[in-house]
Structures are given as C-alpha cells and as structure tokens.
C-alpha positions as CSV (number, residue, x, y, z in Angstrom):
1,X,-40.5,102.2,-266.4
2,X,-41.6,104.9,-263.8
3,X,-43.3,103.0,-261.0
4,X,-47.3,103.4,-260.9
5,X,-48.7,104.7,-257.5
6,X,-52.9,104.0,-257.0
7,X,-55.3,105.0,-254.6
8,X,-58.0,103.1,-253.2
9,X,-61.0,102.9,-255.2
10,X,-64.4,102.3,-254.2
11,X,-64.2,100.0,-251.1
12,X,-66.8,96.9,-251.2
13,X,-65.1,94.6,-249.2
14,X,-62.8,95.7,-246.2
15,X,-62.2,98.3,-244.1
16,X,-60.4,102.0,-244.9
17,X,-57.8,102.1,-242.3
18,X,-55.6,98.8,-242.8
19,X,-56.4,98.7,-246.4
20,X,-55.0,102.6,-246.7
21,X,-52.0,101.2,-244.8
22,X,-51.4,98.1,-247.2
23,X,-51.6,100.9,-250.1
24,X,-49.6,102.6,-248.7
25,X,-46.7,99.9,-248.7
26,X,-47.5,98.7,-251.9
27,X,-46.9,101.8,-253.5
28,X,-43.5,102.0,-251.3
29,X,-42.5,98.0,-252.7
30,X,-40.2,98.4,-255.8
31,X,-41.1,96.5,-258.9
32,X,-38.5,93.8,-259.4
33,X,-39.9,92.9,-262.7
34,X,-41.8,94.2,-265.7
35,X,-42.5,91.7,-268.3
36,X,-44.0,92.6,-272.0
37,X,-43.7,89.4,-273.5
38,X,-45.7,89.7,-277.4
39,X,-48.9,91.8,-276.7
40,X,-50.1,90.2,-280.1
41,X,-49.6,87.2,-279.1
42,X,-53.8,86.6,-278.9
43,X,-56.3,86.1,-280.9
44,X,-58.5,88.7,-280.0
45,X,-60.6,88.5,-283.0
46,X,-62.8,85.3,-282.1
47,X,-63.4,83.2,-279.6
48,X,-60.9,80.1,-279.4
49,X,-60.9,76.1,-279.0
50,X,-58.4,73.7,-279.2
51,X,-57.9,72.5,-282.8
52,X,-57.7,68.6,-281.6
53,X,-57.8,66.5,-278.5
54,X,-55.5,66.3,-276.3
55,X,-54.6,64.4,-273.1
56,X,-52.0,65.2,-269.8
57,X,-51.4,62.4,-267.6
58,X,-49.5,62.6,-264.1
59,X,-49.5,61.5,-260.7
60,X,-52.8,62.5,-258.3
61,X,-52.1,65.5,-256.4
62,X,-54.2,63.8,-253.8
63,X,-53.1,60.1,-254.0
64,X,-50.1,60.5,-255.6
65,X,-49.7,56.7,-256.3
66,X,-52.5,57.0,-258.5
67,X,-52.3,58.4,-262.5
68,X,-55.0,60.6,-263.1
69,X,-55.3,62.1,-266.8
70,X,-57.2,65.4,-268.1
71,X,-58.5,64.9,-271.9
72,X,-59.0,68.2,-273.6
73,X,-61.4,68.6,-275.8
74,X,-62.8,70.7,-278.4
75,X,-66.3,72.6,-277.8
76,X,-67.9,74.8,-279.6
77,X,-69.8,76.1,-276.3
78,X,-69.2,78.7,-274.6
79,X,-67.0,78.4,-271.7
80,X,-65.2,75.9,-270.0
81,X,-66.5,73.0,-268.1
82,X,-65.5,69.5,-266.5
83,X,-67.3,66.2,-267.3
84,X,-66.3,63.6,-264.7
85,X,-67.3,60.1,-266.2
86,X,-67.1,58.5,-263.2
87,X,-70.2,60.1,-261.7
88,X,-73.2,58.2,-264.1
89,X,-76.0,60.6,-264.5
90,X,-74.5,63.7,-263.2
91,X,-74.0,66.5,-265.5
92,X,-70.9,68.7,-266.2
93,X,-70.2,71.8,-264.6
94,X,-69.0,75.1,-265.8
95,X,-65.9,77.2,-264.7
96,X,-67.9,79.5,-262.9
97,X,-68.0,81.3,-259.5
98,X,-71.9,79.8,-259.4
99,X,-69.8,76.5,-259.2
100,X,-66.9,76.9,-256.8
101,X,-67.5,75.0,-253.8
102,X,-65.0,75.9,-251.6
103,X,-61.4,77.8,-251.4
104,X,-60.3,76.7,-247.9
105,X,-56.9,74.9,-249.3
106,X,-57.4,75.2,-253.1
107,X,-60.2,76.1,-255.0
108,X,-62.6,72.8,-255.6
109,X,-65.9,73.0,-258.2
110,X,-69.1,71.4,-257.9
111,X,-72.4,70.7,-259.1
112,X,-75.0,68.4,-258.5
113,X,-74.2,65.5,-256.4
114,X,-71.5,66.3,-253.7
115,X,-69.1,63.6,-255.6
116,X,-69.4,65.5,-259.0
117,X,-66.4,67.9,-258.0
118,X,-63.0,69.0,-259.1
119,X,-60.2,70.0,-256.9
120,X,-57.4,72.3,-256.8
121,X,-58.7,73.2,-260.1
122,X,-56.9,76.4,-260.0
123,X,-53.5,75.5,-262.2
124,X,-55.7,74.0,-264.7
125,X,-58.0,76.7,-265.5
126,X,-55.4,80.1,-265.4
127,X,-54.9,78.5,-268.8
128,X,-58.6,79.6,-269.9
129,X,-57.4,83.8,-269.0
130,X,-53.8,82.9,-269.8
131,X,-53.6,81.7,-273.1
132,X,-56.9,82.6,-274.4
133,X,-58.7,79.8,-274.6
134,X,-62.6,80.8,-274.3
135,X,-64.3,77.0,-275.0
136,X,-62.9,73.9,-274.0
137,X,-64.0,70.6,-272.2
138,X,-62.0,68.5,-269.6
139,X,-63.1,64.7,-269.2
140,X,-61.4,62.7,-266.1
141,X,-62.6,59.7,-264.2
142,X,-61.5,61.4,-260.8
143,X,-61.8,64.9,-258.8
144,X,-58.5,64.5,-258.1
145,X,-56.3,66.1,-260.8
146,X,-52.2,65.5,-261.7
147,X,-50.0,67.0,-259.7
148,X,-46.3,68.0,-262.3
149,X,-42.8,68.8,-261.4
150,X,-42.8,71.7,-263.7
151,X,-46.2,73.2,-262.4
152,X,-49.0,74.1,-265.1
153,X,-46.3,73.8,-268.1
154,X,-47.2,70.4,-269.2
155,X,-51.2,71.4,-269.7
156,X,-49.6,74.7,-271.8
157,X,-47.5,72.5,-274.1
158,X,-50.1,70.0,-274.7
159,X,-52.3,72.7,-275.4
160,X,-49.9,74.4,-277.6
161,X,-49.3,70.6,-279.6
162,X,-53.3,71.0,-279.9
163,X,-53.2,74.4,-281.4
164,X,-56.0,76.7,-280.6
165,X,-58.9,77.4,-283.1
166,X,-61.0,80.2,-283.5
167,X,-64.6,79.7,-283.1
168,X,-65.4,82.4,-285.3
169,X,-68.0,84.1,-282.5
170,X,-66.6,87.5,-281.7
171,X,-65.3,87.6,-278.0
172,X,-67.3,89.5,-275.2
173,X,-64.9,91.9,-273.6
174,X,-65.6,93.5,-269.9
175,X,-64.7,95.8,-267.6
176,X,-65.4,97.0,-264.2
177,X,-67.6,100.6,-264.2
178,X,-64.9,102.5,-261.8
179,X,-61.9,101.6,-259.3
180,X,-63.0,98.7,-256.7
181,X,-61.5,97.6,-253.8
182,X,-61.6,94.3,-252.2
183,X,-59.6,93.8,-248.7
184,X,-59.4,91.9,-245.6
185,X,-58.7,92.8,-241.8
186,X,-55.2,92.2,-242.1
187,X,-54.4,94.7,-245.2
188,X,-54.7,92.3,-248.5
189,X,-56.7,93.8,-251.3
190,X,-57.2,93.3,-254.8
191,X,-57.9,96.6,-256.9
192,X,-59.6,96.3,-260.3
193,X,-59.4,99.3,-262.6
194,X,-61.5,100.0,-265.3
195,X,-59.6,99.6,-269.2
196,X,-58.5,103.0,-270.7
197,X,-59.7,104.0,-273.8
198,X,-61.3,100.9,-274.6
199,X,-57.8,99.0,-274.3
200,X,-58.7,94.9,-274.6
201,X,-55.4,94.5,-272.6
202,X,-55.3,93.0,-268.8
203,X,-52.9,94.2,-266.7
204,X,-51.7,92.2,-263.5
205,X,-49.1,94.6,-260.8
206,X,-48.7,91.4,-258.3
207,X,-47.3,91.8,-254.8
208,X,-46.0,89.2,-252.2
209,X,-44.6,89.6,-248.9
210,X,-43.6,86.2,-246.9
211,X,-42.1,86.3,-243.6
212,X,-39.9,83.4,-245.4
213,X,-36.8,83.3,-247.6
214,X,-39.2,84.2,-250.6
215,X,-39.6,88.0,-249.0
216,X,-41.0,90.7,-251.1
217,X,-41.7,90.1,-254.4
218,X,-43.3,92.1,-257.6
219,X,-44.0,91.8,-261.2
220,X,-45.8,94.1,-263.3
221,X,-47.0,92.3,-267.1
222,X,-50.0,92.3,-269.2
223,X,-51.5,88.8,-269.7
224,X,-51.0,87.3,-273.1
225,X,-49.7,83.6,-274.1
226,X,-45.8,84.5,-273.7
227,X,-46.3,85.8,-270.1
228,X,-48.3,83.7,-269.0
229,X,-46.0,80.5,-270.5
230,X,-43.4,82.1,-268.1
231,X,-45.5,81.8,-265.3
232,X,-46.8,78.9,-265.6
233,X,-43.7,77.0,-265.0
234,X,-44.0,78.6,-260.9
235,X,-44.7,76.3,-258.5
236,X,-46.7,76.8,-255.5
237,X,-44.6,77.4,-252.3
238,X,-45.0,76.5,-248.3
239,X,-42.8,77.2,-245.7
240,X,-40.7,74.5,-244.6
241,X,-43.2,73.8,-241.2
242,X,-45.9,73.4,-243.6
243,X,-44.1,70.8,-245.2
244,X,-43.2,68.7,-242.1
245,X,-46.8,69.3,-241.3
246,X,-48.0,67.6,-244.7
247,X,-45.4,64.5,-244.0
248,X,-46.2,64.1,-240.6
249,X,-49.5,65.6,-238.3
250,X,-51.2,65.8,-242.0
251,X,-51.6,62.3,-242.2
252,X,-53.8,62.1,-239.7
253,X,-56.1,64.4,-242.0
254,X,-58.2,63.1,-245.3
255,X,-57.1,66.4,-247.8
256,X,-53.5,66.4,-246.5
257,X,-53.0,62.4,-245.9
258,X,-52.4,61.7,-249.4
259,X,-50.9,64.9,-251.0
260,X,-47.9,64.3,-253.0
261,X,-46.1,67.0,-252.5
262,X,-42.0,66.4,-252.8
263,X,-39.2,68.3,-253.5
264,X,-39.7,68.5,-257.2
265,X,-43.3,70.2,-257.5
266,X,-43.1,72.4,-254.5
267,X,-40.8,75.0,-253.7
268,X,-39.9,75.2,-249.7
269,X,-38.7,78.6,-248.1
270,X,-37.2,77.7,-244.9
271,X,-37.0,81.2,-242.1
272,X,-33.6,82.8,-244.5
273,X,-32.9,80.5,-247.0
274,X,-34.6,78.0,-249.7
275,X,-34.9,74.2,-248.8
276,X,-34.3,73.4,-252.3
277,X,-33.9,75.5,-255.5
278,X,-36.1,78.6,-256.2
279,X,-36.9,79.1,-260.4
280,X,-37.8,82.2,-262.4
281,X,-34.7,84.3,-261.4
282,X,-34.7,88.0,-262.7
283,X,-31.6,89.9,-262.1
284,X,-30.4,87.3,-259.3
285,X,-33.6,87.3,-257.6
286,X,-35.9,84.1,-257.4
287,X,-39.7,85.9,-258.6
288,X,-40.9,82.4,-258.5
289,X,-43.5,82.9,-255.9
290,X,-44.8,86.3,-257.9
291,X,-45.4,84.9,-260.8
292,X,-47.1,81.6,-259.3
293,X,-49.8,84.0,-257.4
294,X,-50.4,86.2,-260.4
295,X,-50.5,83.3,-262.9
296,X,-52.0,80.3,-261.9
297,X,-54.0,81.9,-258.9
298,X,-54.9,85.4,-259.4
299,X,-55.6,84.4,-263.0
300,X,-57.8,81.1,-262.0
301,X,-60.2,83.2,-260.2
302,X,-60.6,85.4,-263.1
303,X,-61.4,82.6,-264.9
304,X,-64.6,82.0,-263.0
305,X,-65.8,85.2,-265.0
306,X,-68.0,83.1,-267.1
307,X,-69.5,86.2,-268.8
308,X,-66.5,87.3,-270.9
309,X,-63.0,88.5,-270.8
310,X,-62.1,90.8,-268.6
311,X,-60.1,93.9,-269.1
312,X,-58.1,96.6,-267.6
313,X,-56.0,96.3,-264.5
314,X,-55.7,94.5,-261.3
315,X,-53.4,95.3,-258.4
316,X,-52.7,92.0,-256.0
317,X,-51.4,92.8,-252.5
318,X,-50.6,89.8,-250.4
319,X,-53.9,88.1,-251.2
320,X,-55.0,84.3,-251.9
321,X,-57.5,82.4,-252.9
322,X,-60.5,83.2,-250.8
323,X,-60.2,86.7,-251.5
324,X,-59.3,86.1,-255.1
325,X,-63.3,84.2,-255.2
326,X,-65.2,86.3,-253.2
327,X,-63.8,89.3,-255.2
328,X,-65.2,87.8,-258.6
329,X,-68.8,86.8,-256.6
330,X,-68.5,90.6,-255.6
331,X,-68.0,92.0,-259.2
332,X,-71.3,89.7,-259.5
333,X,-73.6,90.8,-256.8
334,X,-72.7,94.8,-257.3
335,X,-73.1,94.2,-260.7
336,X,-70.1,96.1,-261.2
337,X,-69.2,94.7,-264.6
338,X,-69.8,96.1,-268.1
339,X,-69.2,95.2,-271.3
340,X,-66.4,97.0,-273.8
C-alpha cells in the first residue's frame, strides 16, 4: 500500500514552523503496519447497548491491594456515563470533554462534588469508539478503576460475553468541515481530515518516536471491532527510570504511592533494549507501543465526542493525552464539526 503524504491543514493550535518540521518527518517515517481487520465488522445501522450485564473485576490501578469491579450496564440513553455508588446524592457523569477534569498523568472525569470522579478512565472508554458501543452505564463503588495484565482485553471479552444490542435509534455520524491541525511547541500534532464521499469509516495513521528501545513506530488501520481487539491487548509503556521512579521517589507522592504497576501490566523500554517482553510483533518488530497510543489513547479522547461518531481520518504524531483533550474541546469551541 503506497504510503500517504499530508500537508498541514488549518492550524488552531500550534505554531507553523515546528509543526511543518514534525510533517515533514512523518511523512519521511515508514509505515510498519497496515491493518484492515473486517470493515463490516460494525453495526452501523443503529445505535448499540450491551444485551446484558456484565461485570470485570481486578486489582486497583491506584491501590493495587484493593479489588475494584466495573458493572456494565445496559442503557437505553444516549452516551456513556459513570455512576459511582459510593458518592450518596451525587449524580452520574457523562463521557464527555464538558466532564474531564484533568489529563496531567491520565485522563480523570468529574462532576459535581470533587470526590464524584473516575481516573485513568482512558482504557475503559476506547471501547465506546472501538467496538461501537454508543450507550452504556458503568457502576463502581470507587474512582479508582482495575488495573489487568493483558491491558483493556478483559473489558472487550466481557463485553463481547454481553453481546451488543442495537437500540434501534439511527447513529449520528460527524465530521470535521476541512483539514485541522492541532500541535505543540515541540512538533506533536494531531490532523483530522474530513470523511470522503460521505465514507462512515475512521481512519487512525499513528506515529511514535521514543528515545527508548521502543523507537519509531507506525500503524495505519480503520477502527472497527477486529482492530481495535488487537489493540487493546497493548499495554502502556515507561522507560525503565520512570519505573524506578514509581517504586522508589513516587512513594513519597499520593497518585504514584500506590500504583500497581509490575512487570506483567507494563511494558519497560530500558535506553537499547526491553526490560521485559514487548507484544504485538509485526514482521519481528514489537508495534506494542503504536497500537497502545492509537487504541486505548487516541481513541479515549475521541470518545469524549459526546455528540456522535466521528468520521474520516486522524494523523497522530508523537502526541498524548493533553493534546489528545484539548484537541476534542477545540473541535468544540471552533465549532468545527458537522454532521454526515
């Protein structure tokens, strides 16, 4: 497949110069991996709910000695949203950019009282854009959620036990109104481009570049359940510093004290080599980190799109979380979103 090459769009966040010279090396990065998976695979048709409850237990990312369990529910609303029934007389909050609190570390929700929060909520709701599931509620007794060895795969099987069930309300399908461009200082952008000939299909061309063992990496796929049940078994990666930090100067600190983090559910990337095994090998190279940016992070934020699903394509260069958000709040206040 001949390699893509894309120019800027309309800049709202960022500056020309560094951002021409992170296009510039993008379009120079080879793809290492294009990934179909079953483009009908969807049910684009309706809107979709789970068919039945369902529950995932695990340990708490944050206090690891704790089990903290989602319960999936049913809902015939639209959207998703959290009901913490630990907090009496708060409400629940949507999966919205309205609701995101912070992205400093992770990206935490909130509404209401300052305790009626969930954190790192970014693994959990990829699955909303990722397996197209429109309506769902999550009840928990804690804003900390389970932290698995095999990343977001245990929330896509229980949601595949479930089954998905269409509503039966015809899906709201958007698009931005022309090329955007959203960058930082130091040259990492996202670039959304509007769908082609009123294609439903999102496209994700993901970039990373680590000054690790994990190196340049990118994947090229259009979201859809079998993609995005690839992904979803990537687990999020640090360098091997960040992990000594985390076991030792982090305990001094409240959101890294407890984080349980081991071997298992993290991959580390020492200077040259892995600390333990990379996953998600294509053609003898690990895309593990790729596919973890693009799937559970890239797709999180697009989640918080509360007004429909989006279409067309977005480009990822080396960016994260905070951008990822205050891209989606700047589709918002340019109103640069329209309907299909």
């Amino acid at each position: 497949m001949q390699q893509t090459k894309y120019e800027l769009g309309q800049i709202i966040l960022g500056d020309k110069a560094p951002l021409e010279g992170a296009m510039a090396r993008l379009n120079d990065q080879a793809v290492d991996q294009h990934f179909e998976g079953n483009k009908a695979n969807y049910a684009w048709d309706s809107t979709t709910t789970i068919a039945k409850p369902t529950s995932v237990a695990g340990p708490g990312t944050f206090f690891g000695k704790a089990t903290r369990t989602l319960n999936f529910e049913p809902s015939e609303e639209p959207g998703w949203r959290f009901d913490r029934s630990d907090q009496e007389g708060q409400m629940p909050f949507g999966v919205s950019v309205r609701n995101v609190w912070t992205t400093a570390r992770n990206i935490v929700l909130r509404a209401g009282s300052p305790h009626n929060y969930m954190r790192m909520v970014e693994h959990i709701i990829a699955l909303k854009v990722g397996m197209g599931l429109d309506n769902l509620t999550i009840r928990m007794d804690s804003g900390d959620p389970p932290l698995f060895d095999r990343s977001s795969m245990d929330l896509v099987e229980a949601v595949e036990e479930a089954g998905l069930r269409e509503t039966g309300t015809p899906p709201t399908y958007l698009t931005v109104k022309e090329p955007v461009m959203f960058g930082t200082a130091g040259g990492s952008f996202l670039l959304f481009l509007p769908a082609e000939n009123g294609s439903k299909e999102l496209l994700i061309d993901c970039a990373v570049d680590f000054k690790t063992a994990i190196g340049k990496q990118r994947i090229v796929f259009p979201v859809n359940r079998d993609t995005f049940r690839h992904g979803a078994l990537a687990r999020t990666n640090c360098s091997m510093w960040q992990m000594l930090f985390v076991r030792t100067l982090g305990l001094l600190f409240a959101d890294t004290r407890n984080i349980g983090y081991n071997f298992r559910n993290i991959v580390i990337a020492g200077p040259r080599h892995y600390v333990n095994k990379p996953e998600l090998h294509h053609e003898g190279k690990s895309l593990e980190a790729a596919w973890h940016r693009s799937c559970l992070d890239l797709l999180a934020a697009i989640a918080l799109i509360d007004k429909g699903r989006l279409a067309g394509t977005i480009v990822s260069y080396k960016a994260g979380h905070s951008l990822d958000v205050d891209a989606v709040r700047g589709l918002y206040h340019g109103d640069l979103l329209r309907e299909l």
